[in-house]
Residue, then its C-alpha position, 0 to 999 in steps of 0.5 A: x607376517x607384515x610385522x615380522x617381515x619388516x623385522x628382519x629388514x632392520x635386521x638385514x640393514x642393521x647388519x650390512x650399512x651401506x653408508x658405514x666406513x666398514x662397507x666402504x671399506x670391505x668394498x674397497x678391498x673387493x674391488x682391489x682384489x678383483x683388479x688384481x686378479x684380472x691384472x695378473x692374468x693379463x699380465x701372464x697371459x702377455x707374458x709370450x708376446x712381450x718377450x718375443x717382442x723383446x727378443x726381436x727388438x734385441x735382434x733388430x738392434x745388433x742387426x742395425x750395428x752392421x747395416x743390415x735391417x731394411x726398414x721399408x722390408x721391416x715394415x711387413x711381417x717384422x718377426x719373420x724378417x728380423x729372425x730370418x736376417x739375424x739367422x743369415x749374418x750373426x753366424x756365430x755367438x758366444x761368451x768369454x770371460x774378462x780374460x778373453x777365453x771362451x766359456x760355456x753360456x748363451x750370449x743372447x740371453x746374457x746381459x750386461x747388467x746382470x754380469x756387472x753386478x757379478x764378481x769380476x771372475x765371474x762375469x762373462x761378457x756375450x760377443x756376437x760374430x757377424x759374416x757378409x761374404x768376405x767381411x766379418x764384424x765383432x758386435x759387443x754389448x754397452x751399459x753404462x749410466x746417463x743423466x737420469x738412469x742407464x744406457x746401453x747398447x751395442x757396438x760392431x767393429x770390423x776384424x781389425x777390431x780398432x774401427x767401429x763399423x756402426x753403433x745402437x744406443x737406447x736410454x731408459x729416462x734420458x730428456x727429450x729432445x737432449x739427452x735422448x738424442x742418443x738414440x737417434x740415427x744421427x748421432x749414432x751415424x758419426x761413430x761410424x768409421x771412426x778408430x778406437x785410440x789405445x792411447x787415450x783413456x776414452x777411446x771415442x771422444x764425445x766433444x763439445x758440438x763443432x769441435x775439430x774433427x778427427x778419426x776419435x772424436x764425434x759431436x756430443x748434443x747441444x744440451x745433452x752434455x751429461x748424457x754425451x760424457x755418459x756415452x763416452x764413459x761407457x765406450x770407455x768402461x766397456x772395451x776395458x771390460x772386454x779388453x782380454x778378449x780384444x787383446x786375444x783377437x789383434x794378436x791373432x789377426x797379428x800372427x795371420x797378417x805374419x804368416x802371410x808375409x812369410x808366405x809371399x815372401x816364399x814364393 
């Protein structure tokens, strides 16, 4: 019995070696496997919460182009504070197309990057409409390309739709400490109040830190200087692409500010 029993141990350690290439191997692909099933489920089981932070974060950012994101308020239940203040000032959005006209689609689930990568005819371009009492706001979406890869953003005009009233920028890969001081508060506070020139082909100048100063122009980074014609760039680019819808907007404020006159000119 002995005998036959230490027979079929050799067997066994015949047919599996452990210190073969085979067992390593076939270890291997066991352990991979189980960490890929284990990954995909963690994945889909995040898969809710990642986008409901996404979403929040998208929120939070157009809220911040018109100032209304208190920050000491943000700090206790952020989801319910950022929802509840988009609900009450972004009162109105939509899409339209390169020619300005409004057409059928969700504006907060529409993405520049997809849109470009589209036929021109084809795109359409989100536009979220902002009222605080008397004072109304246009916020538009930006992409464009940094040093390192994409960055984006959104901008806020006041109803004139020629002065930025305030501007986010976010950056995929841009360097610490240059380039991705875009995204700082401080760069972003000089856009403020500035005036779109029509008569420039940028319209914001992004100038080399310490030049003059005017209602165009802002200080670009010490050492972000690729990153800063980045942002000029797409400044550029982008109120081109929404150009139909602008151009619509200032006619209609032109025909309003007409009639007024005649209005006052009656009585």
């Amino acid at each position: 019995m002995e005998n036959n029993s230490g027979i079929k141990k050799d067997k066994v350690a015949k047919k599996i070696n452990i210190n073969g290439s085979a067992y390593t191997v076939m270890y291997s692909v066991i352990i991979v496997i189980i960490v890929a099933v284990l990954l995909t489920i963690a994945s889909t089981a995040l898969k809710p919460a990642q986008k409901s932070n996404q979403e929040i974060e998208k929120k939070e950012n157009i809220l911040k182009t018109v100032g209304k994101v208190n920050q000491e308020k943000a700090k206790g239940n952020k989801v319910t504070y950022i929802t509840d203040e988009y609900k009450k000032y972004i009162t109105e959005s939509f899409v339209v197309d390169v020619d300005g006209d409004k057409k059928d689609g969700d504006a907060f689930s529409t993405e520049l990057k997809a849109e470009l990568a589209k036929p021109e005819a084809e795109r359409r371009l989100p536009v979220f409409i902002c009222r605080d009492g008397e004072q109304l706001f246009y916020i538009i979406q930006l992409r464009g390309k940094g040093l390192w890869g994409p960055i984006w953003g959104y901008v806020a005009f006041e109803s004139d739709f020629n002065t930025i009233a305030g501007i986010v920028f976010d950056h995929e890969s841009e360097t610490p400490g240059l380039g991705a001081e875009i995204a700082t508060e401080k760069f972003q506070k000089q856009f403020e109040n500035k005036k779109i020139d029509d008569q420039s082909t940028f319209p914001i100048i992004v100038q080399k830190p310490g030049g003059d100063s005017n209602n165009h122009t802002v200080d670009g980074i010490s050492g972000g200087t690729i990153t800063s014609r980045g942002v000029q760039q797409m400044l550029a680019d982008n109120l081109n692409l929404y150009k139909g819808f602008i151009d619509k907007v200032k006619s209609e404020n032109n025909n309003k500010s007409i009639e007024t006159n005649d209005k006052n000119q009656e009585l």
